[in-house]
C-alpha positions, -999 to 999 in steps of 0.1 A, spaced: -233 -69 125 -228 -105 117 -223 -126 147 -204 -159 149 -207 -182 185 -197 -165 217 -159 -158 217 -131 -158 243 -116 -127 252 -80 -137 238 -72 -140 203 -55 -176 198 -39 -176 164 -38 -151 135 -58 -149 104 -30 -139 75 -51 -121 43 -35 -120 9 -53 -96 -19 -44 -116 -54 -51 -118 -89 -39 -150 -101 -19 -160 -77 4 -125 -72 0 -94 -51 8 -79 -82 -8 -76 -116 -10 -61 -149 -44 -50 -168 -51 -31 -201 -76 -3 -195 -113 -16 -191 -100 -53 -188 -120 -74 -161 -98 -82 -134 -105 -115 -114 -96 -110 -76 -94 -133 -43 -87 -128 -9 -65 -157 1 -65 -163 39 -40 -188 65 -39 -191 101 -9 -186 119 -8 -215 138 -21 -248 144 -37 -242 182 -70 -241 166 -94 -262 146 -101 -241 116 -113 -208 104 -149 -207 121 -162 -167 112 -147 -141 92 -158 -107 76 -137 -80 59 -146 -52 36 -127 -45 4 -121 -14 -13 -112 -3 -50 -93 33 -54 -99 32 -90 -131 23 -88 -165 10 -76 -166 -25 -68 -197 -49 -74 -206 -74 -50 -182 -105 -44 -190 -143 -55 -211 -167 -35 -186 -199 -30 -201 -230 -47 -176 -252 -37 -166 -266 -2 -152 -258 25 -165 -220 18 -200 -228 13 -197 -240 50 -195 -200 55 -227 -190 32 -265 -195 36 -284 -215 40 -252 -238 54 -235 -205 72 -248 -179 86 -238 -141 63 -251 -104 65 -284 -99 50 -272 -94 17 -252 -125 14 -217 -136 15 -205 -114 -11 -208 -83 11 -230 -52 13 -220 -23 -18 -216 11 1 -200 39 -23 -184 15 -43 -169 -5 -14 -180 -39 -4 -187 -40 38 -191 -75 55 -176 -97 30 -179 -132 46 -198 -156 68 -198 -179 98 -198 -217 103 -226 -233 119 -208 -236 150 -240 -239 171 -253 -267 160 -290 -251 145 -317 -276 143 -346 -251 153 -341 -221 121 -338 -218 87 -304 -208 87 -277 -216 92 -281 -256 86 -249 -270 76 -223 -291 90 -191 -272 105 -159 -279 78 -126 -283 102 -90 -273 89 -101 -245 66 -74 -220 61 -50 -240 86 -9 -233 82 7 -249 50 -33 -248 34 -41 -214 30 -77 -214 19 -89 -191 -8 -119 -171 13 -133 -148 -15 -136 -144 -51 -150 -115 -74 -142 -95 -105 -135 -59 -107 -132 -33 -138 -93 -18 -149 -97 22 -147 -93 35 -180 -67 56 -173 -27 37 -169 -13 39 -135 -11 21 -104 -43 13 -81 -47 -9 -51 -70 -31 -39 -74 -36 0 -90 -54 27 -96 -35 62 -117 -38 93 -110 -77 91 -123 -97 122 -124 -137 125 -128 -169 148 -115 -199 151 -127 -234 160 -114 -244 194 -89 -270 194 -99 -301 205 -139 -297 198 -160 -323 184 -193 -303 181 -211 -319 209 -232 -301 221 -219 -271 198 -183 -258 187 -169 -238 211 -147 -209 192 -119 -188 201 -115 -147 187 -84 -152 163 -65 -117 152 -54 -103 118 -23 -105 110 -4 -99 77 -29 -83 54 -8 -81 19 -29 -57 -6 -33 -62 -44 -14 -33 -66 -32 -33 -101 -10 -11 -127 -29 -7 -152 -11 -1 -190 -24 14 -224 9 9 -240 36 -22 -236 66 -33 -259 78 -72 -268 117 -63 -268 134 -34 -246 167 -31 -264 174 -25 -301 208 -30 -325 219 -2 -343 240 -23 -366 205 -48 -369 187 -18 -376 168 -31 -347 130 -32 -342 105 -24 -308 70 -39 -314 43 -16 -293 11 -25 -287 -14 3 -280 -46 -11 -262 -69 22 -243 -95 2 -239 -131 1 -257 -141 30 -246 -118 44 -267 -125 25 -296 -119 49 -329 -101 77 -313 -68 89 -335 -35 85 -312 -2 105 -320 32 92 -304 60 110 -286 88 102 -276 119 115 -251 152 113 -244 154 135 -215 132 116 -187 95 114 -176 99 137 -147 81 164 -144 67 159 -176 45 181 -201 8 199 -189 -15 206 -214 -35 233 -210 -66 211 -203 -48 195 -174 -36 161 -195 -1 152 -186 22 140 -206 51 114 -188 79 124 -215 102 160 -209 104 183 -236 140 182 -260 161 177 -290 143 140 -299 102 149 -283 109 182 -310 125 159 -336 89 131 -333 70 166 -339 95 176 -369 99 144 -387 72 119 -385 69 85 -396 107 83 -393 110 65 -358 83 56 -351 61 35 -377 31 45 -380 33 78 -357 -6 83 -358 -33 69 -365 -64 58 -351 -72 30 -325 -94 -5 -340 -130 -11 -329 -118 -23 -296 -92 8 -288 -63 -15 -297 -32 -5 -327 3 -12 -335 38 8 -342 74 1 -341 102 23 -328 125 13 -360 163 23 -356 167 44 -390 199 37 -411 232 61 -402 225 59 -363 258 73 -347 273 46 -326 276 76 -296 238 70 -290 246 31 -278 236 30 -245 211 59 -249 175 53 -232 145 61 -255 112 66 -241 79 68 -255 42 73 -247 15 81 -269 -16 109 -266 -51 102 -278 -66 134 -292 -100 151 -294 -126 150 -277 -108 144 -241 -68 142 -241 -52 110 -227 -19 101 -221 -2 63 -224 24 51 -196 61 53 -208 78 27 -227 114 22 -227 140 11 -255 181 14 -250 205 12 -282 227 -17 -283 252 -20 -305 
């Protein structure tokens, strides 16, 4: 365990911990799209000197994780050898079953002269209230299948410079606790639209944009469509679900193709990416305006997969 300078027994401000992707909590990928990520950290109070130690371990449920960045820019390099003091791995954390464990560093607060490491000159300030100080950086890979995933930060621990100090003979630090620790939700979509209503009297149009990633680059798609909800939704017999309830207009997509939705099938580009249009067809009875019309697409053979839902209401 990573050790910063002897602590007092009582924590004397709060480390806060935010889990972004540029700059939100929240954030939307395509499947297999790199995902930058930061932990963004601000003390609760100003009776302290700066962020002096801190370590946290991060964790991925849609996936394995690969180590975090080493900071090249100051203050954090303050917090990473040969000018900090890190696990043995380095500031970007340790890799156990996908998680990262020990992400962080601490300040020379002792004052080395007489080892290798750490060597550096303590940085004051960092993460103080009104500055929050961005403490980690990494990347991280968008499951292939859509749905929501969360990135978090646990078993958090920090110090803090003691108010007051000037490094002579070393800087005295203070245990600080964790506070609010806001997580990362990553939804992750193979399917989004560029309008959500369309004109039956414009013979309105819905763009959609079908992007499954890469790794399923070639694959033939077929859409479907509902106007009776998501929930429970279809089963197929190997287990894929479908988000769209069985009805009059999923029977109708099956019936008459091509009519609705423009193409229907087909297959995905070289980088799994293609493009249809939900199309309202000429004759639409005004009694549908108002209606909600969702739609999802399935990729066939070899290994079913099924799109989020897409909505589009009738307007008149």
């Amino acid at each position: 365990m990573l050790c910063a300078a002897v602590a007092s027994p009582a924590a004397a401000s709060d480390l806060n911990l935010s889990v972004e992707s540029g700059g939100s909590n929240v954030a939307t990928a395509s499947p297999g799209q790199t995902v930058n990520w930061s932990v963004v950290g601000e003390l609760s109070d100003g009776a302290n000197a700066g962020l002096a130690f801190f370590l946290l371990d991060v964790s991925f449920d849609g996936g394995d994780l690969s180590q975090a960045d080493t900071p090249s820019a100051s203050p954090m390099t303050s917090f990473a050898m040969p000018n900090g003091l890190t696990n043995p791995v380095g500031f970007g954390g340790s890799v156990l079953s996908g998680d990262l464990i020990q992400v962080g560093g601490a300040q020379n607060t002792i004052n080395n002269t007489f080892a290798s490491v750490p060597i550096g000159s303590v940085s004051v300030g960092v993460a103080s209230p009104g500055s929050a100080e961005t403490l980690v950086t990494g990347s991280l890979t968008a499951p292939t299948a859509p749905g929501i995933y969360t990135l978090s930060v646990s078993n958090a621990m920090a110090n803090v410079v003691r108010q007051g100090e000037t490094g002579t003979p070393f800087w005295a630090v203070d245990a600080a606790g964790i506070g609010d620790v806001t997580q990362l939700t990553l939804e992750v979509v193979a399917l989004t639209v560029d309008v959500e209503t369309a004109s039956i009297a414009g013979l309105g149009v819905q763009n959609m944009s079908l992007d499954a990633g890469i790794a399923n680059a070639g694959r033939s798609y077929y859409m479907l469509g509902s106007i009776s909800g998501t929930s429970p939704g279809l089963t197929l017999g190997n287990g894929t679900h479908i988000p769209l309830n069985f009805g009059p207009y999923f029977d109708l997509m099956i019936s008459l193709p091509n009519v609705i939705i423009v193409p229907q099938s087909g297959a995905l580009d070289g980088v799994g990416q293609a493009s249809a249009a939900f199309v309202v067809p000429p004759g639409t009875p005004t009694s549908l305006i108002g209606v909600t019309f969702q739609h999802a697409y399935l990729l066939l053979s070899p290994k079913n997969y099924a799109s989020n839902v897409v909505d589009v209401t009738l307007v008149p």
